[in-house]
C-alpha positions, 0 to 999 in steps of 0.5 A: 480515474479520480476515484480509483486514485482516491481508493489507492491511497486510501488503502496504501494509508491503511497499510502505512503502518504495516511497512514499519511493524511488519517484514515486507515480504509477510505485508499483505500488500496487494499486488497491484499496490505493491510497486508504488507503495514500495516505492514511497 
């Protein structure tokens, strides 16, 4: 559980700078990171 915790976050940092230079329908956000990395 830790881990895939760790990895989550991993990847929703590695996206962070997509939400700002890229429109959130083109981020390749995968599906099971969208709803949380949405909601931050």
């Amino acid at each position: 559980e830790l881990e895939r915790e760790r990895a989550a976050k991993l990847e929703l940092e590695r996206f962070s700078h997509l939400k700002i230079s890229v429109p959130a329908e083109q981020t390749p956000i995968p599906k099971h990171l969208s709803a949380p990395y949405y909601d931050n």
